[in-house]
C-alpha positions as CSV (number, residue, x, y, z in Angstrom):
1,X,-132.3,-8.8,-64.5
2,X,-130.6,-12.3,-65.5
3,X,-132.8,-14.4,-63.0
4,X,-135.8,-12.5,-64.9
5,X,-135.1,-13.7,-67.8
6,X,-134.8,-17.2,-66.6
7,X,-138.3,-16.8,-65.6
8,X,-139.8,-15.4,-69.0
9,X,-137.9,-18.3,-70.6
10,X,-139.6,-21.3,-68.3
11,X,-142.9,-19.5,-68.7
12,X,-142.6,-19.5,-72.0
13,X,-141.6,-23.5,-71.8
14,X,-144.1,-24.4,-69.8
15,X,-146.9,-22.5,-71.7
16,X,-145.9,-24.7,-75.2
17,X,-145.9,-27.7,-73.0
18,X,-149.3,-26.9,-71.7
19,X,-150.8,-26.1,-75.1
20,X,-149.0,-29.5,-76.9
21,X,-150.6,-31.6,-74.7
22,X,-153.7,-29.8,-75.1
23,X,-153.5,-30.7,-78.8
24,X,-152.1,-34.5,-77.7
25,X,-155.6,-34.7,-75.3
26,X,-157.9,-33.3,-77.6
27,X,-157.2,-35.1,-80.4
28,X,-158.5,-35.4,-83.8
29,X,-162.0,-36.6,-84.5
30,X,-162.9,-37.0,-88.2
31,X,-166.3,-37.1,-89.6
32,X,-167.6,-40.6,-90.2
33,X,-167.0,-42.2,-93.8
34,X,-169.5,-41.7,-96.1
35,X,-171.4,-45.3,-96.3
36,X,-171.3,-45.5,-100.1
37,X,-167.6,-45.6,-99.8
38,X,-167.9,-49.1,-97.6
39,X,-169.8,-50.5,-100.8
40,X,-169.0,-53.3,-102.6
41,X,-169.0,-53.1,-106.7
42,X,-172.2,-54.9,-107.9
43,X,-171.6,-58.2,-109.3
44,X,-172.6,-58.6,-113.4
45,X,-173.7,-62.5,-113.9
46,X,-174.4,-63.4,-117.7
47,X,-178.1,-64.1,-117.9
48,X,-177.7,-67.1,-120.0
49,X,-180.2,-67.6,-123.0
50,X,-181.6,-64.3,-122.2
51,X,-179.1,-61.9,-122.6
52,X,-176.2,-61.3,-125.2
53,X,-172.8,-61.3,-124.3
54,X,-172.1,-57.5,-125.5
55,X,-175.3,-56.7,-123.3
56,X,-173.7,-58.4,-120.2
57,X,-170.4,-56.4,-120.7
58,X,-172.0,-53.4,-121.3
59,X,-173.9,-53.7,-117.8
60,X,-170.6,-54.4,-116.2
61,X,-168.7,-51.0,-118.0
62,X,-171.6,-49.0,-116.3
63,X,-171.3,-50.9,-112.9
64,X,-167.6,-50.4,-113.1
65,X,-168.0,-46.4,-114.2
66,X,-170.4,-46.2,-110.8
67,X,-167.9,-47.9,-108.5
68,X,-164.9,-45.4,-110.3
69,X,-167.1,-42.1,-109.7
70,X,-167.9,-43.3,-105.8
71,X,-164.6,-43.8,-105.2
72,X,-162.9,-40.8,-106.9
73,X,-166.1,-38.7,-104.4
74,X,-165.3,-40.6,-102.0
75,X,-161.2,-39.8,-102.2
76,X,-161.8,-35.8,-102.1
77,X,-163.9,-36.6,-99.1
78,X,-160.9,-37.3,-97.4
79,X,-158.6,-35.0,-99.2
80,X,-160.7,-31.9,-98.0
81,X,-161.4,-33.8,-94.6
82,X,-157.2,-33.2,-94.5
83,X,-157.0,-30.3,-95.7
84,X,-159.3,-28.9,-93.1
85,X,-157.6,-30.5,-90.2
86,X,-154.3,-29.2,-91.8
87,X,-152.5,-32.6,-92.6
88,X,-149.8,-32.7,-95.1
């Protein structure tokens, strides 16, 4: 009866071994970044004797606003990427 317990106990060792480096080996293999979120923001250059300077700054808000909505998509990517693979 004692040494049978032994046993149930080392099987019950070796079975959480096996399965933790099953997790180790397998790994974790996240989906590939989204390309927009390796974009640069467009650059705004003053069009000089063409443009006003209002009209310039306006284009940059609105390049700025783009880059601030790709990146805020591009953050619950990831957030639900983690939350899937059950990170903390």
């Amino acid at each position: 009866m004692i040494l049978n317990g032994c046993v149930l106990t080392a099987r019950k060792h070796l079975t959480v071994a096996a399965e933790t480096k099953g997790r180790i080996t397998a790994g974790v293999n996240l989906p590939d970044l989204p390309e927009e979120c390796r974009q640069k923001m467009a650059r705004v250059y003053p069009k000089y004797g063409i443009e006003k300077p209002r009209n310039t700054q306006l284009r940059w808000e609105f390049a700025a606003e783009f880059v601030d909505r790709r990146t805020l998509r591009c953050a619950a990517f990831y957030d639900e990427t983690k939350t899937r693979f059950g990170a903390k």
